[in-house]
N, C-alpha and C positions, 0 to 999 in steps of 0.2 A: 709792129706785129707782135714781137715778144712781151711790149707793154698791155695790150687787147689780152692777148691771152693768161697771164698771169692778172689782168682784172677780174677774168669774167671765171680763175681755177677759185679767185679770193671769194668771188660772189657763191659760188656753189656752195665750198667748204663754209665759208660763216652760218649759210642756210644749216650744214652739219650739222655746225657748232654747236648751234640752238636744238636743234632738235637731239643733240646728244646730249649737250646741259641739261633738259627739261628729262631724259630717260637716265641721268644718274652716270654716265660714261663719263672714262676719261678723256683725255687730249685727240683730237679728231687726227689723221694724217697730215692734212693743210697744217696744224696746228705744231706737230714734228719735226715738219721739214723746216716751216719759219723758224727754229731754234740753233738752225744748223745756216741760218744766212748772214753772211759776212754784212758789217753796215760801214758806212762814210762820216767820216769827224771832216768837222767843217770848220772848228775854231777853237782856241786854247779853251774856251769857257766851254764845249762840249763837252771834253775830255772825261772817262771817265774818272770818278775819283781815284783809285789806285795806281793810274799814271800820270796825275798833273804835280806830282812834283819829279818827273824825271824830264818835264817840258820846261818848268820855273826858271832854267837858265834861257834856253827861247826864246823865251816870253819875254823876258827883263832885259834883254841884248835887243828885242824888238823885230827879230827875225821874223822875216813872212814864214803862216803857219803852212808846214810842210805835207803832204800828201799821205794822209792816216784811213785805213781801215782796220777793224778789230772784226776780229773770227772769234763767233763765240763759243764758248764749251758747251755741249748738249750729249745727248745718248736719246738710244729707241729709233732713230732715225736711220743713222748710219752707223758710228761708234763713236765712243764718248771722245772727245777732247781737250787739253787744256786750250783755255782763251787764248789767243793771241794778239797782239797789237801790231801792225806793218807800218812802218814811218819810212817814207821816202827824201830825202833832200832833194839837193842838186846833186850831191855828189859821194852819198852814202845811201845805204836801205841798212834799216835799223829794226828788229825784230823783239819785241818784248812779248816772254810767255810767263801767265801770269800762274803761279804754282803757291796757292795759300795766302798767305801772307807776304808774300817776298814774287819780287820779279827775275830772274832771270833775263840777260839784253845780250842779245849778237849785233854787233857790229859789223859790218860789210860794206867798206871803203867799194863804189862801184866800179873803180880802175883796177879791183883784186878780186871781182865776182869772175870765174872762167869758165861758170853754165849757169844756164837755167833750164828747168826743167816743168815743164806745164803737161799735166795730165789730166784727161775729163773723162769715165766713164758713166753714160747715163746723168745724175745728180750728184756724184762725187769727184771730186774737183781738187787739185794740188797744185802748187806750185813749190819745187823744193830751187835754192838758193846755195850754190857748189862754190866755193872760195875761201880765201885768207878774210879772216875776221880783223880787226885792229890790231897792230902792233902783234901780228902771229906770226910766225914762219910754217906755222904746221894746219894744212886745206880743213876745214872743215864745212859741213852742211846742216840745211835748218831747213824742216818742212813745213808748211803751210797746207791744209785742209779746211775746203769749206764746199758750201751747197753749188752746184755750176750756174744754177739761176744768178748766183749773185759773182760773175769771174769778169765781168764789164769793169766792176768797182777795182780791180787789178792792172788793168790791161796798159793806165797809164804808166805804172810803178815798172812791170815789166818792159815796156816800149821804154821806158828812159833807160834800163840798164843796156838793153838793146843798143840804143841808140850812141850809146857812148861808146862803139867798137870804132876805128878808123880804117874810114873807104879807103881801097886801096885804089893806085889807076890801072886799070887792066879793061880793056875789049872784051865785052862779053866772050862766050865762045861758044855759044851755043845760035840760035834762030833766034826771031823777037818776040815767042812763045815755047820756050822751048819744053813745056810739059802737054802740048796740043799730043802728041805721040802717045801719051800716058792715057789718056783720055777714053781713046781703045781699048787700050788689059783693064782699068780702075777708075774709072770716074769718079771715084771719093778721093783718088788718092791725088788726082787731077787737081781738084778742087782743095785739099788740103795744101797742096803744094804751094799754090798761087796766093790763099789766104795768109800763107809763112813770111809773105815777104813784107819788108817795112819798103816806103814810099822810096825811088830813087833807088833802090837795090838792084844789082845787077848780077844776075844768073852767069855763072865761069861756066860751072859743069854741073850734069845728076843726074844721079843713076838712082834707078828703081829696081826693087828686085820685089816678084811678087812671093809670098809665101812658099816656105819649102817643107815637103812632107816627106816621110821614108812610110815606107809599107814594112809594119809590123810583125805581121803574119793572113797568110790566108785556110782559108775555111769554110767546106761548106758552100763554096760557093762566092762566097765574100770577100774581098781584100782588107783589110784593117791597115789603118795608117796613122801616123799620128807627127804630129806639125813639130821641127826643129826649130823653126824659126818665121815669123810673123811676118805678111808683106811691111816691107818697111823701103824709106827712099833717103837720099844723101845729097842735099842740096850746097854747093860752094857756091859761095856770092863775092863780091868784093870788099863785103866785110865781116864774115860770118859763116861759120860753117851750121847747115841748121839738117837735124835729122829727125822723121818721123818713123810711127812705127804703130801698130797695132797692138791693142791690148791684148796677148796672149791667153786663152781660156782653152783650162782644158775637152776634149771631146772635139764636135764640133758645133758649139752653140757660136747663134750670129754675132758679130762684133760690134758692140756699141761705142766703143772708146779707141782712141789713140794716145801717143805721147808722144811729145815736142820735147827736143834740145836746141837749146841755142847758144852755141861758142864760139864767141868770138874770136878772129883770125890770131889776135898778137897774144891769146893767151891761151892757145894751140902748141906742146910742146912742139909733136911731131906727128903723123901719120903715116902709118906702115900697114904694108898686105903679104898674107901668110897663104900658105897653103896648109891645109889642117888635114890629119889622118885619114878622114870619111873622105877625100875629096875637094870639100865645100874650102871658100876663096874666105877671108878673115881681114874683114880691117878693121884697125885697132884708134881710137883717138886717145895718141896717149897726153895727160891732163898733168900739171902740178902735185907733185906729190905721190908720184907715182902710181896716180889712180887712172883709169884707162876705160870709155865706152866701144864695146867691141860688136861690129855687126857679121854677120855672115851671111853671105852670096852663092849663088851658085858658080863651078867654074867660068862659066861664057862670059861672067860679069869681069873676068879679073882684066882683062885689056883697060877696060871703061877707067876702072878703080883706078889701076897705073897712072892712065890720064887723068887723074883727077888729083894725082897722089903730088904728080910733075905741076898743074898749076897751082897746087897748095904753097910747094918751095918759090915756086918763079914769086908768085903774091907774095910771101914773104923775105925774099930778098930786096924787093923794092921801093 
């Protein structure tokens, strides 16, 4: 489906092209957006020239060539970028951004990645990379931006770090759909839920909270309100703690985007739930480094949370 349609956006725009070429115009939209699409290297001899010699040891050790997309730098479309390079192994992602003359390389041993984070709204697209770099003791993160048309070209680089968290054995502890309940309040979020899971994953616990708003002020007749915090849900599995969440916009225009985390169980400091001043229930995922993703609930949720707080420790003592 998404191959049909993105042939027949190319047939339009080319028709553009031409008739904008022939009227003296610049670059048509079709023309913009392809500047901002991630592409696939296939072989050392692809490569563009200013990284084939930080491959030259690969190559010459005779290493099978490793799982590469380059994000290119553009502007007009979205905002401008530098290029980037994404090298996957088996058991590294290796991040080259290319800045002039000189490359800049993050390293990310995948046994030292302790999130990921994937964001899409509309045609912009992220994936940022939360972890110890080689031989660091101190967390740091490396973003990735490109066109969402092109986030397929990722999907294996993410599912490999993914897949490198360790199943724990635990009894589900939910139903054998346990987001059919969801489906009722949010049907997207239903559907986001179930799309999160990798093959063989098994649902502990998850809690949903739908969007919380306070009332501003009234007037006139009107109530004014304005959103604290975004519907967002808290999936435990047996190997991964995975959260989504709504892209917050101010007002109330519709939402076209979410964001995914994905943290693996053994690189989970701890999980804790607070009670915060307004009321609202707080739990905190604290990370390496003392960096910490914090969601907020409304009070009723905080029972759930608890229970969720208790199979986080049991999984990780076993």
């Amino acid at each position: 489906m998404r191959t049909k349609f993105l042939s027949s956006m190319r047939t339009l725009w080319d028709a553009g092209r031409r008739r904008a070429g022939r009227a003296g115009i610049g670059p048509t939209p079709f023309e913009l957006s392809q500047r901002s699409w991630a592409r696939s290297i296939a072989s050392y001899a692809d490569l563009p020239v200013p990284y084939r010699r930080f491959f030259e040891p690969l190559e010459e050790a005779g290493a099978p060539f490793p799982l590469v997309v380059v994000t290119p730098s553009y502007e007009g479309f979205l905002h401008r970028e530098t290029e980037k390079l994404v090298c996957s192994t088996s058991d590294e992602v290796m991040v080259l951004e290319k800045r002039g003359n000189k490359l800049d390389v993050y390293r990310y041993p995948i046994s030292r990645i302790h999130c990921v984070e994937v964001s899409s709204v509309l045609l912009d697209a992220r994936i940022k990379i939360m972890g110890f770099e080689r031989d660091s003791r101190v967390p740091s993160s490396t973003t990735i931006r490109f066109n969402a048309v092109t986030d397929f070209l990722f999907t294996p680089i993410v599912t490999r770090i993914r897949a490198s968290a360790q199943a724990r054995k635990a009894a589900p502890g939910a139903g054998s759909d346990p987001f059919d309940e969801w489906g009722r309040r949010n049907f997207k979020f239903m559907n986001y839920a179930r799309r999160s899971l990798m093959g063989g994953e098994s649902v502990i616990r998850a809690v949903f909270q739908p969007e919380i708003r306070v009332r501003v002020v009234s007037a006139f007749g009107r109530t004014y309100r304005r959103t604290i915090s975004p519907t967002h849900a808290t999936i435990l599995t047996d190997r991964e703690l995975v959260t989504i969440r709504e892209t917050q916009y101010k007002g109330d225009r519709e939402r076209y985007g979410g964001v995914w985390n994905y943290l693996p169980l053994d690189r989970i400091e701890r999980l804790s739930v607070t009670r915060e001043e307004d009321g609202l229930v707080a739990m905190s995922i604290h990370l390496p480094g003392e960096s910490r993703i914090q969601l907020q609930y409304e009070p009723a949720a905080r029972g759930e949370l608890e229970a969720l707080v208790r199979r986080f420790s049991e999984l990780r003592e076993d």
